[in-house]
Every structure is written in structure tokens, then in C-alpha cells.
C-alpha positions in Angstrom: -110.5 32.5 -54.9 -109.9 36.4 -53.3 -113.2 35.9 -51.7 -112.5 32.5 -50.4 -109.0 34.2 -48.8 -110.6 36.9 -47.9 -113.2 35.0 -46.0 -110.3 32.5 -44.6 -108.6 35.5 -43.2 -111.6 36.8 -41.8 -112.5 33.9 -39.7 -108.8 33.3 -38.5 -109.0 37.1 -37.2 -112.2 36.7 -35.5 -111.3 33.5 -34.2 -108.3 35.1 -32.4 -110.2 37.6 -31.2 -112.5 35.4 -29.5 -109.7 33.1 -28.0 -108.5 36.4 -26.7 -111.4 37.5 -25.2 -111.8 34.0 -23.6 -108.8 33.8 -22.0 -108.8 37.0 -20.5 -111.8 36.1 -19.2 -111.5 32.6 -18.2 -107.8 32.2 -17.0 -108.2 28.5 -15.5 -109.4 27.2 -19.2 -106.9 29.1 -21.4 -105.6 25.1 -22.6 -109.6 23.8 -23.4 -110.0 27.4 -25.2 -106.9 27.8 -27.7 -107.7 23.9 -28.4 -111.4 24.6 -29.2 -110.4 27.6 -31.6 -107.6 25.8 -32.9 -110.1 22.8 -33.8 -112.5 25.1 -34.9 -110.1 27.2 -37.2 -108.6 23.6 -38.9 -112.4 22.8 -40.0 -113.1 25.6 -41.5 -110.2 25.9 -43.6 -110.8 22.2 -44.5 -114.7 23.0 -45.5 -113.9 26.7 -47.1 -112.5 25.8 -50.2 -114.9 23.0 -51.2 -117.6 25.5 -50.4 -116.4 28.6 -52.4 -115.7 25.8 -55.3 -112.3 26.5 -55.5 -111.2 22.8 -54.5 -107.6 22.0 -55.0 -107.2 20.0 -58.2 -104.0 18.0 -58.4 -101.8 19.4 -61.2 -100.2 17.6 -63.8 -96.7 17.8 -64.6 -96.3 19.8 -67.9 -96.2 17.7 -70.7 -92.4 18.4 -72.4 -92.7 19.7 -76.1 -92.9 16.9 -79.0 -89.4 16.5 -80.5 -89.3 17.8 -83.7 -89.0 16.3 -86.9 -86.0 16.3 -89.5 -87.6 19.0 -91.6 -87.9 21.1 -88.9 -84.9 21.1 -87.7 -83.4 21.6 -91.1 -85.5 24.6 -91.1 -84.3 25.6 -87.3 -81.1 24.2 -86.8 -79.5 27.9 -86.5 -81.9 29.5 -84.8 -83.2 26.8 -82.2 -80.8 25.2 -79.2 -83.7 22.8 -78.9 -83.4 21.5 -83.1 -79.8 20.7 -81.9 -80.6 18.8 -79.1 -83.4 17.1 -80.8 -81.1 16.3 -83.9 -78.5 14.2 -81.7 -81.1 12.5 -80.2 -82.3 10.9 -83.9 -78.6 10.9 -85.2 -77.8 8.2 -81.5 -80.8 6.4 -82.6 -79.0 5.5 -85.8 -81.2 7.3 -88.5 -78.7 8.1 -91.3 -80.4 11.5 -92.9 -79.8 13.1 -89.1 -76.2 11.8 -89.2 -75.5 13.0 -92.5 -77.4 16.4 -91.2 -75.4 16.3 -88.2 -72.3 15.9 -89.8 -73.0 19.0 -91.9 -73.7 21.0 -89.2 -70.3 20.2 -87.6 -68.3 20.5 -90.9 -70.3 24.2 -91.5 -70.4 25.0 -87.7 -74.3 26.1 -88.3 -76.2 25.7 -84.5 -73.1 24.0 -83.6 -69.2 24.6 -83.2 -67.4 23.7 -86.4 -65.7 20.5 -85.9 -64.1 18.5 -88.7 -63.1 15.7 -86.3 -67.0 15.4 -84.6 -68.6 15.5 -88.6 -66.1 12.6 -89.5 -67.4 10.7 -86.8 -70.9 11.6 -88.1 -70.6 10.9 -91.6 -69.0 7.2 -90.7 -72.3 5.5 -89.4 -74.3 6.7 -92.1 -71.2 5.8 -95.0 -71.3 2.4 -93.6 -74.9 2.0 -93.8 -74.8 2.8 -97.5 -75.7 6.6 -97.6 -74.4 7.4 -100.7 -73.6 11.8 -99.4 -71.9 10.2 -96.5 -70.0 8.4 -98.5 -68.8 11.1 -100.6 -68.0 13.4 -97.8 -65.9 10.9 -96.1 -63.9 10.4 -100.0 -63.6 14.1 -99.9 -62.2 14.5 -96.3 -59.8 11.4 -96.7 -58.5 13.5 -99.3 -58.3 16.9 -98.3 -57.3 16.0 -94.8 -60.5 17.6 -93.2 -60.8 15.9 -89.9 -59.4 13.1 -90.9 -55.8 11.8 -91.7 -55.2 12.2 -95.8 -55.6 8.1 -97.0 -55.9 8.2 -100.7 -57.2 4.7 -100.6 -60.1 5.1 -98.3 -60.5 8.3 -99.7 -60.8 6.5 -103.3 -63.0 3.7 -101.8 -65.3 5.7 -100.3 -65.8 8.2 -103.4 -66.5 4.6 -105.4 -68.8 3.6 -103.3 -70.7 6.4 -103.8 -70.4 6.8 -107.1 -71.6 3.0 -107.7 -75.3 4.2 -106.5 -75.2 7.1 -108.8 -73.7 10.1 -106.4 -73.7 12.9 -109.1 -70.9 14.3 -106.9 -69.0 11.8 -106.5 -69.3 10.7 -110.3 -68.0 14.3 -111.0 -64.8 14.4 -108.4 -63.7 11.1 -109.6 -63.5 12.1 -113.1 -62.0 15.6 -112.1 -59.0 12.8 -110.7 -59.1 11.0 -113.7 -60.7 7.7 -112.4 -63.8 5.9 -113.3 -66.1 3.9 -111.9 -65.1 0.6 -110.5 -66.9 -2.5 -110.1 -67.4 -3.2 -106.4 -64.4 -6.0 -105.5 -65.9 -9.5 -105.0 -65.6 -10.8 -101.3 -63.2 -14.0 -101.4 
């Protein structure tokens, strides 16, 4: 490509040089002159890079970077603005491991600003999809009053619902409250 510059440049000097020369010359045909080199100096540059085989190809637009998956971003959630980005992406698109994940993060502030309020509004999706950790955390914050208003009732129904599918955490804070576990209430 130098050598295809180089010889542009070339040709544009020696070009002007000749126009030069011509009109100084040949005052009366200055216009048919700087029109003939003008001409001449557009088809070369046209021709030049096709000859040296340095043609122009078009350029693509960069292809962005494929999002990542759950396990890497569980691996890079601290260390990686995109992993963030990335997890709220899956978390909108309703998959309940990256709301749970999500939710974490907020409640831990890891990659993200801890936020009781924004990891209760997490953990809610996935609870009412039946994620049994979701589920648990919301009991746990209905009780302590983490981002949530203290409700022993929702805190209670939520730590049964979990403990129904077999939430080993769940099972063990309802028995550190003295409660078992309930049979799930029949709808009328």
C-alpha cells in the first residue's frame, strides 16, 4: 500500500508540474489544460489501486462479543462490567437461575451496588415461578426486614413453600422457629 501512495503522490506532483509548465506556456488554454490534468489525475487514482492490488474491500461491522453464559458470569460477575450487563439481560428474559443470581448479587453488592430493595424485586419472579432458593430468601427477608417490610405471614408462606420441595434451608430455619412443614392449602 506505501508503494501505491507513494506512486499516487508521485503522479499528482508531476501532474502539477506539467499543468504548470502548460499554462505558463499556453496562457489562452489555461481552462482546456487544468481540465485535461484534472481528468487525467481522477483516472489514475481510480486505476492505481486495482493495479498495485490493494483494492478497497468493503469492511464489515465488527461482530459484538457472544454473551456469556450463566457459568461464566458466576465466575466473572466481580471482575467483568460486561458479566453484569449480560446477567440482566437473561434475568429480563425471565430465566429464574439469573434472577436468583441477580438477586444475590444485589443482596451481597458483588459487580453491583448492594441493594436489598432491587434483590427483593429479583428474588420475586423466580419465588413465583417455583424456585425453591428464591423462595427461601424472600421467607428470610420478610422476616428480617431486609428490603422488604417485616410480614410474618409471607415470610412463613414463603419459607413453606420452600420447604415443601425439600429446601434444606428452609427445612432448617423453620425448625430453628419451631414450625413444621405444612401441607400446601387446597384452592377453594
Amino acid at each position: 500500500m506505501n508503494q501505491c501512495f507513494t506512486l499516487l503522490l508521485l503522479a499528482k506532483m508531476r501532474i502539477v508540474m506539467v499543468r504548470g509548465m502548460m499554462v505558463g506556456m499556453f496562457n489562452k488554454m489555461t481552462f482546456h489544460f487544468r481540465f485535461l490534468s484534472t481528468v487525467l489525475l481522477v483516472a489514475f487514482v481510480a486505476v492505481l489501486p486495482a493495479a498495485c492490488g490493494d483494492a478497497e474491500k468493503p469492511k464489515s461491522a465488527p461482530k459484538p462479543p457472544a454473551p456469556l453464559t450463566l457459568e461464566q458470569i458466576k465466575t466473572s460477575i466481580g471482575k467483568n462490567k460486561a458479566a453484569v450487563v449480560d446477567l440482566k439481560v437473561m434475568a429480563a428474559k425471565n430465566n429464574a437461575e439469573a434472577q436468583v443470581f441477580l438477586g444475590d448479587s444485589y443482596m451481597k453488592g458483588v459487580g453491583v451496588y448492594q441493594n436489598y430493595s432491587m434483590a427483593w424485586n429479583w428474588y420475586i419472579p423466580a419465588a413465583e415461578k417455583g424456585h425453591a432458593g428464591a423462595q427461601y430468601k424472600l421467607g428470610v427477608m420478610y422476616r428480617e426486614g431486609k428490603g422488604a417490610p417485616v410480614y410474618p405471614d409471607k415470610s412463613m408462606h414463603w419459607l413453606q413453600s420452600a420447604a415443601r420441595q425439600g429446601y434444606g434451608p428452609a427445612l432448617s430455619k423453620l425448625k430453628s422457629l419451631g414450625q413444621s412443614v405444612l401441607p400446601e392449602k387446597k384452592k377453594i
